[in-house]
N, C-alpha and C positions, 0 to 999 in steps of 0.2 A: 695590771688591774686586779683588783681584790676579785677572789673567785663569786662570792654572793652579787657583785656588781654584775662581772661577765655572764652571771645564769641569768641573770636580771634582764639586762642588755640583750643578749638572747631570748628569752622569752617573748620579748615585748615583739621583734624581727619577726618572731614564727605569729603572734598575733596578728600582726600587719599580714603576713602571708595571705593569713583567710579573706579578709577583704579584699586583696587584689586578685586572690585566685581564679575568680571569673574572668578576669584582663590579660591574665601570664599564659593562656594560651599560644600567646604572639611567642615565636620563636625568640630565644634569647643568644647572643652572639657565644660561641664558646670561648673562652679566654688560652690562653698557651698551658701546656703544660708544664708538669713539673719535671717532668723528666719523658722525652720522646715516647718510650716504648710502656710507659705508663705502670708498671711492675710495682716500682717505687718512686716516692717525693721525698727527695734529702732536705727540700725546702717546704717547712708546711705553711704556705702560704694561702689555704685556705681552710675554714671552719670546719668542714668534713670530708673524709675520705672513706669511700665507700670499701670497707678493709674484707678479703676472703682470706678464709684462713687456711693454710697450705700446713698438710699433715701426712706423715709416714715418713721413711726415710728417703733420704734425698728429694721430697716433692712426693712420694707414696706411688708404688705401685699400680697400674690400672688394668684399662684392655685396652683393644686397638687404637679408640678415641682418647685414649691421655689417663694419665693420673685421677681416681676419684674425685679427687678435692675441685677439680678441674672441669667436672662436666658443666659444658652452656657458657664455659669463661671461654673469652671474656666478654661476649656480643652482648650475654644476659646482663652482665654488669651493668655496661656502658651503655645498653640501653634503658635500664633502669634510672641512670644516672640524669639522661638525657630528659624522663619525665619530673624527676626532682627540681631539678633545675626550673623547666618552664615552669611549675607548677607549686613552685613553694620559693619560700626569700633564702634558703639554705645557700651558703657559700659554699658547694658542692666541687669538688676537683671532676672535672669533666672525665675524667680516662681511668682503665680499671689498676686497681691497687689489693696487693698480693702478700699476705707474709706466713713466715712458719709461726705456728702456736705458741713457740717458746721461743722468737724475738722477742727481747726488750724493749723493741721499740715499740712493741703494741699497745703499750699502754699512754702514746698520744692519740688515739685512735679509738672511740667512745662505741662503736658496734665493730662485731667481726661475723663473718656471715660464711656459714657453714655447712655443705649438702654431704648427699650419700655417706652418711655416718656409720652404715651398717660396716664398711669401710675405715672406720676410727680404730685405730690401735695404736695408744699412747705408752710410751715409758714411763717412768716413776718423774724426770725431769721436768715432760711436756704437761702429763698433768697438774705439776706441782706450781708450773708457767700459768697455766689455763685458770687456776684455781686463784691465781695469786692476784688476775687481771681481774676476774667476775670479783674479786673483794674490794679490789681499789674502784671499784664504778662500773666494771667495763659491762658490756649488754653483750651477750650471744644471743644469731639467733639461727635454727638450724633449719634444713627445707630438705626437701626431695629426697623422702625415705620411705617405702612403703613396708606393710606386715607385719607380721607377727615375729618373725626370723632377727628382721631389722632393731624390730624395737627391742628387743632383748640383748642382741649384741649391744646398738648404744646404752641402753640403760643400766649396762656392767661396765661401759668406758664411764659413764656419769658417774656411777657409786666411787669411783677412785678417786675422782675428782673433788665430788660432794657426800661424801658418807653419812655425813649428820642432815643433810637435807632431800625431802622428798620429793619428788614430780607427780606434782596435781594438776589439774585444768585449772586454766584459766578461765573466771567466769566473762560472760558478753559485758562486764557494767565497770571491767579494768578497763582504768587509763588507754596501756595500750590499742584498744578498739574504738577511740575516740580521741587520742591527741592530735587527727586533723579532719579526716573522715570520721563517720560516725558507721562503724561497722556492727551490723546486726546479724548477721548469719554466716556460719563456717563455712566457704564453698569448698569442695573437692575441685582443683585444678587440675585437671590430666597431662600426659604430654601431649607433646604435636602429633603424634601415632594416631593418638584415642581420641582426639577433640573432635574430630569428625561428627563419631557419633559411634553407637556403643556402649561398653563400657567404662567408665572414666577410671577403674581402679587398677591399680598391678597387684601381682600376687594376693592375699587374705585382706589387704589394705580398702576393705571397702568404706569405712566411716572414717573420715577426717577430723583430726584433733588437732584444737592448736594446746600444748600443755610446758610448763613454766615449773623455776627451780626458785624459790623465794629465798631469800637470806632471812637470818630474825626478825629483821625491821618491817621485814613486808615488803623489801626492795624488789623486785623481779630482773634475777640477773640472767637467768637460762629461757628461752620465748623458744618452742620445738611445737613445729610445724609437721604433723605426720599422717602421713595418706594424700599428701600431694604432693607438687611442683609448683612450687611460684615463681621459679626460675627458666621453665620453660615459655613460659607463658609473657616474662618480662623480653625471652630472647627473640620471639614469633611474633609479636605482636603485629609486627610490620609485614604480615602475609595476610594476604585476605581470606584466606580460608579458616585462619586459627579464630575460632566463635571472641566477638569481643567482650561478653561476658565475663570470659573467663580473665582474658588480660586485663579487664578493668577493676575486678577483682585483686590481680594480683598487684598491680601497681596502687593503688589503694590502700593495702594493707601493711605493702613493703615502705611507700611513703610515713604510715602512724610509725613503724618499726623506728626511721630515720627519727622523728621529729621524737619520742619517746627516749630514746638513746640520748637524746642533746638535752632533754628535759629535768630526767629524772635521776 
């Protein structure tokens, strides 16, 4: 199929979504996977795959709980996935999907979704991988980073990757805040710790930004979500104490991310 058809085709699908989206509450049956343990699909037999990106060497270093790349995988995924599904016409692969920065294959793969960055330490290859996806189409986008410490480590891994281009805000009146919900205010999503009640921030991270890496064209290929977790909040949702505020927030926002990646 010509590609302007298949955007085409597609479009029209995420269209139809909004009109049914009051009715797709009804649970939807999950289809087989693509491969058991869900890591990877050799077979892409469906429209999108909710892709994290797996960085450092051998899978990156962490603490007790795992590799950075790795915090909240894969329940956050997959239960993310789970509200796509009901809740939008997206041909969504049910189960979570994993790759290193500087697979090849990532580029069938139209978002890749990226936490604790302050943790990002690329070589000259991955960045060169990373740089070469966000030109051909591809959408990052990054979450669960807090402070002033953080943002400075990643935005010395970004300058390697993007030297010629800046990271500004995203203003409320882009696409991304309206290709499915219509989102008007930045929330701070805390973790599961701090939802209680409290403070919602870690470290100096008290105001929430979401800010963006644009290409020439005006394309927005880098979406960096900083001074929250919207991955905590996809992984808790299903505990009655985590405020549902906050998780209806983050599914919300993470859903415009999916439908914006297929779109633009």
């Amino acid at each position: 199929m010509h590609q302007s058809q298949a955007r085409g085709d597609r479009l029209m699908r995420i269209r139809l979504s909004r009109l049914l989206a009051a009715l797709s509450l009804i649970a939807m049956p999950l289809g087989a996977s693509a491969q058991a343990d869900g890591t990877s699909a050799q077979l892409l037999d469906h429209e999108f795959y909710f892709t994290r990106g797996i960085y450092g060497m051998d899978g990156g270093s962490g603490d007790d709980w795992g590799p950075r790349w790795a915090v909240d995988f894969p329940k956050a995924d997959e239960q993310f996935l789970v509200a796509l599904r009901r809740l939008t016409l997206v041909d969504a692969f049910e189960s979570h999907h994993a790759l290193s920065i500087d697979d090849p294959a990532l580029r069938d793969f139209p978002l890749l979704y990226m936490v604790e960055v302050d943790s990002l330490s690329m070589d000259a290859d991955q960045a060169k991988s990373l740089r070469e996806y966000l030109l051909a189409g591809g959408f990052l986008v990054i979450d669960d980073f807090w402070g002033s410490w953080a943002w400075t480590t990643f935005e010395r891994q970004m300058r390697v990757v993007f030297p010629e281009y800046r990271i500004v805000d995203v203003p409320l009146d882009h696409p991304v805040y309206h290709a499915f919900y219509d989102i008007d205010t930045i929330l701070q999503v805390p973790n599961v710790h701090q939802a209680s009640g409290g403070p919602t921030h870690e470290f100096d991270g008290r105001v929430p930004h979401v800010r963006g890496i644009f290409d020439e064209h005006g394309r927005l290929m880098v979406l960096i979500n900083w001074n929250t977790d919207l991955g905590d909040a996809w992984e808790w949702a299903d505990v009655p104490y985590y405020p549902l505020r906050y998780s209806t927030y983050a599914y919300e926002i993470g859903i415009n991310f999916v439908v914006y990646a297929m779109s633009y």
